[in-house]
N, C-alpha and C positions, 0 to 999 in steps of 0.2 A: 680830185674828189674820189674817196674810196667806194667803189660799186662792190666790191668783193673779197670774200673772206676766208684764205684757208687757217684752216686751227686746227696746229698740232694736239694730240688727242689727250696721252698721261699730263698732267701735271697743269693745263691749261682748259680743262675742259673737265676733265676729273684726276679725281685724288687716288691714283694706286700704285703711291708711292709706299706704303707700309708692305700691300702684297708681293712688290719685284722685291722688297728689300730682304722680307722673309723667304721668299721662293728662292733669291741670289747666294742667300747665306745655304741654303739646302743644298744648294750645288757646290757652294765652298764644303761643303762638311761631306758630302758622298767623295768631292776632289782630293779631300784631305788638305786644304787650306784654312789659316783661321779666319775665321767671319769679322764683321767688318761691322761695327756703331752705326747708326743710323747715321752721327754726322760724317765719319769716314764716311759712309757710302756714297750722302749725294755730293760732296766733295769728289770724289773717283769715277763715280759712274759717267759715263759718255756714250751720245751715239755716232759714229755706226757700231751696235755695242758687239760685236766681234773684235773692236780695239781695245773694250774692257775684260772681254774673255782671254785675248792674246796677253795682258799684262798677268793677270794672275790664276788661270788656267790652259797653261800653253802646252801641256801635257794630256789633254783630255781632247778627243776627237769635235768638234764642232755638233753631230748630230746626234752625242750624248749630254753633251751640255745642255741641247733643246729640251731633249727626253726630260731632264730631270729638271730644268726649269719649270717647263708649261705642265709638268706633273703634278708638280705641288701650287704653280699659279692657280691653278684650276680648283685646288679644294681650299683658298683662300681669297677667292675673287669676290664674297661677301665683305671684305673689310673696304671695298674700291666705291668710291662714294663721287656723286657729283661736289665740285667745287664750289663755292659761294661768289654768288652773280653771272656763274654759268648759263642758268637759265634764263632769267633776266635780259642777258647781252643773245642771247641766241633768240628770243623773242621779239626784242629791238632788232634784228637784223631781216628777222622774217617781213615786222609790221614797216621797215626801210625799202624793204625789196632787193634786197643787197644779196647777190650768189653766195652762196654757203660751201665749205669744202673741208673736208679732212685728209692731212699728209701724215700719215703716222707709219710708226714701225709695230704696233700693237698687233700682235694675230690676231686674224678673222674671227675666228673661234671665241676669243676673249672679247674683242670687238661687238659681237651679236648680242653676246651676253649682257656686254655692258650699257648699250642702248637701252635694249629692252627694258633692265633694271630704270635706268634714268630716264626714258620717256624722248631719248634728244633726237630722236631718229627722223622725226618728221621738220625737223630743224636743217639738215643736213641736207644738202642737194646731190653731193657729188664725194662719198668717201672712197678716201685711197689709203687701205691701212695694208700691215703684212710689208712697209715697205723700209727693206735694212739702212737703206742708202737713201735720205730725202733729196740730195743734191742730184740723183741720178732720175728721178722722175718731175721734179718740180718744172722744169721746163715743155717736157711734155703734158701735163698738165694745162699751163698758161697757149701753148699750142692749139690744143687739142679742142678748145672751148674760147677759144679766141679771146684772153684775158688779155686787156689794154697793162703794160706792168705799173704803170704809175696808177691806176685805179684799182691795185690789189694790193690789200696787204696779208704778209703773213706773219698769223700770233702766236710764241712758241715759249715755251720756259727754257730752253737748252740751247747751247753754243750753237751746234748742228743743226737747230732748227733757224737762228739767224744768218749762218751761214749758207743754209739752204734761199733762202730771201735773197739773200746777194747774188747767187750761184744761177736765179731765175730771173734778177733784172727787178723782185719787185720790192718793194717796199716793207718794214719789216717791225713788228713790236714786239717786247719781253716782258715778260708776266712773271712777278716773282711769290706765283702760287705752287711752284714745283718743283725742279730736284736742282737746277742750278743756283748759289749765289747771286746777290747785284756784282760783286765784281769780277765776277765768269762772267756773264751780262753785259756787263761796260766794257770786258775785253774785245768782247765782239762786237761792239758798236753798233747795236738797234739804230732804226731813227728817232725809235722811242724806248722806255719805260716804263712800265706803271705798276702800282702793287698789286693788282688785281682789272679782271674784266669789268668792273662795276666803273672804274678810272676812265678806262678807255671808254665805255660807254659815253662817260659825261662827256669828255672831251672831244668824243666826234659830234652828239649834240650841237656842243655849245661854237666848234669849231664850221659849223654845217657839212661835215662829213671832210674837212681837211683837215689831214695828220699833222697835227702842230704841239709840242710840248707845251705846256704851264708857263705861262711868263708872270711870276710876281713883281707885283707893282708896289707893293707896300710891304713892310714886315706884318708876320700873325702874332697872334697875343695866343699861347698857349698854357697847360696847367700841367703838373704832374705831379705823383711823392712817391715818397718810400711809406707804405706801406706797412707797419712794423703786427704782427702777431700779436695776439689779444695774451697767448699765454707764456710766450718766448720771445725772447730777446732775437729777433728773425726780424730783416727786411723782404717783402715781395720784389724778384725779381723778373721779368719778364724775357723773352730771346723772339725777335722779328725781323722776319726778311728785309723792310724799309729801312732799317737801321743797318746795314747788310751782317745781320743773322748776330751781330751784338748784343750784349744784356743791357739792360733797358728799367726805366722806370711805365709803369700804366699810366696815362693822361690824354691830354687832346687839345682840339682846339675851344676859344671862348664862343659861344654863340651870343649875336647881336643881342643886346637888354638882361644878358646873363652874367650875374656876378661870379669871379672868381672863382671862391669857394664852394658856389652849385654847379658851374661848370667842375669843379674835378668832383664832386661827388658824383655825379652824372656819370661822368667818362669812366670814373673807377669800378660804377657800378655795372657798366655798359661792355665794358671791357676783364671783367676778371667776376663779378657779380657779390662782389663784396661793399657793407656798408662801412660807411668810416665815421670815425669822431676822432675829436685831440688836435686835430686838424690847426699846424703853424704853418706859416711861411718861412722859410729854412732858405734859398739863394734866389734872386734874381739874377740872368746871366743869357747873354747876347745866343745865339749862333748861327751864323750868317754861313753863308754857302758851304756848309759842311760834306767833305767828300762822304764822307760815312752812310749820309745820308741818299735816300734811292734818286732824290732829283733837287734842282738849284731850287733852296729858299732859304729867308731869314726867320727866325724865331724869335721871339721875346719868352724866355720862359722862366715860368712863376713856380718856381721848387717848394715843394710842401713837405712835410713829414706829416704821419698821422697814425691812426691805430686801427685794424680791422676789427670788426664787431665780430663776438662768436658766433658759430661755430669754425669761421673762416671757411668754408670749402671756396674753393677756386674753380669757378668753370670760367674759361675761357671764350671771347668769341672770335671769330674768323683773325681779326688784326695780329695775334701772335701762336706762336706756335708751342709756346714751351715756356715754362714758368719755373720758381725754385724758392724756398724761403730759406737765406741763408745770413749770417754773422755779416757786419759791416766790413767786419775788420777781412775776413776769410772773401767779401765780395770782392774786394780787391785785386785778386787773383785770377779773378774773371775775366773776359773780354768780354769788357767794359764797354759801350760807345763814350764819347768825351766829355757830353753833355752829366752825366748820370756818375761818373767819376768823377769831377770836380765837385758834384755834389755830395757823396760820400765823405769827399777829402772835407770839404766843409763843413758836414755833422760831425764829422770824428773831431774835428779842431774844435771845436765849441767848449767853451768851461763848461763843468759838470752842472754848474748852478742853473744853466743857462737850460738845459733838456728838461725841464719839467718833471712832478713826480713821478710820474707813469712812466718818463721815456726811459727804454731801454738802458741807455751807456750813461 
């Protein structure tokens, strides 16, 4: 049974993965190295991040690297946001009675800051931030406060922080709201998981506080489409962690007494906040334990095409990161998940007669 909870702090707890990414590139550009794409970055980035300073600034002393990082951290720590079901899962832990704790390498200074801003302060029992190396204190930690290891887990989005779990004896989940991959993630062999804190929530719920993965019992009936542009010949494409960082159709699952076609307007609107019409059924098609995907299931999924209603804007909610409206033919070129590319392969095959007047190709 899990009594206790450290939680790494960036990318699990909050979002300030935009500010290290801009402050990182400042110090590329004072170092005279080129800056690095967001997806370069959290591809490259690691901690203990002295191993990502030593790859690509091995020429720059260590305590001007700092200078010029927490320089400009500092005049961009408004873009650092709490995460979604952050608060939520740290409420749940409070009204659990479950020890609370943070293991981070985040400065003090940035730390203070960031509480404050997000209210999490009084959630937290025991924070240990400023620290380069998690593997080198996690032990004293579970020492020091007498943590049983099997009744602790530690929740982190990075290698380092699962390795830190091992390195303590305790128990360990991965949260893919932050700067690693699912399979940086499944390198390191969590014992668990999940897309978000809102997952882990439910599943210690429903588990009564034991760390056990998802076991499906049945296949889910889900919806999805392509999305096509009210005034272009443009598919909506989506890019999510759960899919491990793939492009992607918007959909979801059916809820119980909901047809089909309410469920994906639903999901489409819930998910991207776009209305649809035109709305076909375009493949039916299995996907059963896909590694692609962030955990073992089977799908039944219902492929749709359809057309977004003007003006089209796109807001996104928590489920995906990055969106794109592009040619069928140029999606191709994409990283693709497999589900979403057989389905392409299958609109593009279709006789012309067969797409309707509206559609697109």
């Amino acid at each position: 049974m899990i009594r206790n909870v450290i939680f790494d702090w960036s990318g699990t707890l909050v979002d300030d993965l935009p500010a290290v990414w801009r402050a990182s590139n400042y110090v590329f550009r004072r170092a005279g190295v080129p800056e690095l794409s967001l997806s370069e970055f959290r591809a490259e980035f690691c901690l203990p991040f002295t191993r990502f300073y030593d790859r690509y600034t091995p020429h720059v002393p260590l305590p001007q690297l700092e200078e010029w990082f927490h320089g400009c951290f500092q005049d961009c720590q408004d873009l650092v946001v709490e995460l979604p079901h952050a608060r939520r899962f740290l409420e749940f832990c409070r009204s659990a009675r479950l020890r609370t704790f943070v293991l981070s390498s985040v400065h003090e200074r940035h730390f203070a800051r960031q509480t404050a801003a997000t209210g999490f302060a009084p959630f937290l029992d025991h924070p240990y931030v400023g620290v380069w190396d998690k593997r080198t204190k996690i032990r004293e930690i579970v020492a020091e406060h007498g943590l049983a290891p099997e009744e602790t887990l530690l929740v982190g989005d990075m290698q380092h922080d699962i390795e830190t779990a091992r390195h303590g004896g305790v128990r360990s989940c991965g949260v893919l709201t932050g700067y690693n991959h699912l399979d940086q993630l499944r390198a390191s062999e969590p014992d668990l998981i999940v897309e978000h804190l809102g997952e882990l929530q439910r599943l210690l719920e429903e588990n009564r506080f034991e760390l056990r993965a998802p076991i499906a019992s049945r296949p889910t009936a889900t919806v999805g489409a392509l999305v096509f542009h009210p005034a272009r010949d443009e598919a909506l494409l989506v890019r999510t962690h759960k899919w491990s960082n793939r492009w992607g159709i918007p959909g979801g699952k059916i809820k119980y007494g909901e047809t089909a076609e309410d469920a994906l307007r639903r999901e489409i609107e819930e998910e991207t906040s776009l209305e649809i019409s035109e709305i076909e059924l375009a493949l039916v098609q299995d996907c059963i334990g896909s590694k692609e995907f962030y955990r073992e299931a089977h799908f039944v999924l219902l492929n749709y095409t359809c057309r977004a209603a003007a003006p089209a804007e796109v807001r996104l909610n928590d489920e995906a990161r990055e969106y794109a409206w592009t040619d069928l033919r140029q999606a191709l070129d994409l990283d693709l998940n497999q589900p979403t590319r057989r389905l392409i392969d299958a609109v593009l095959a279709r006789p012309k007669r067969d797409h309707g007047p509206n559609h697109p190709l």
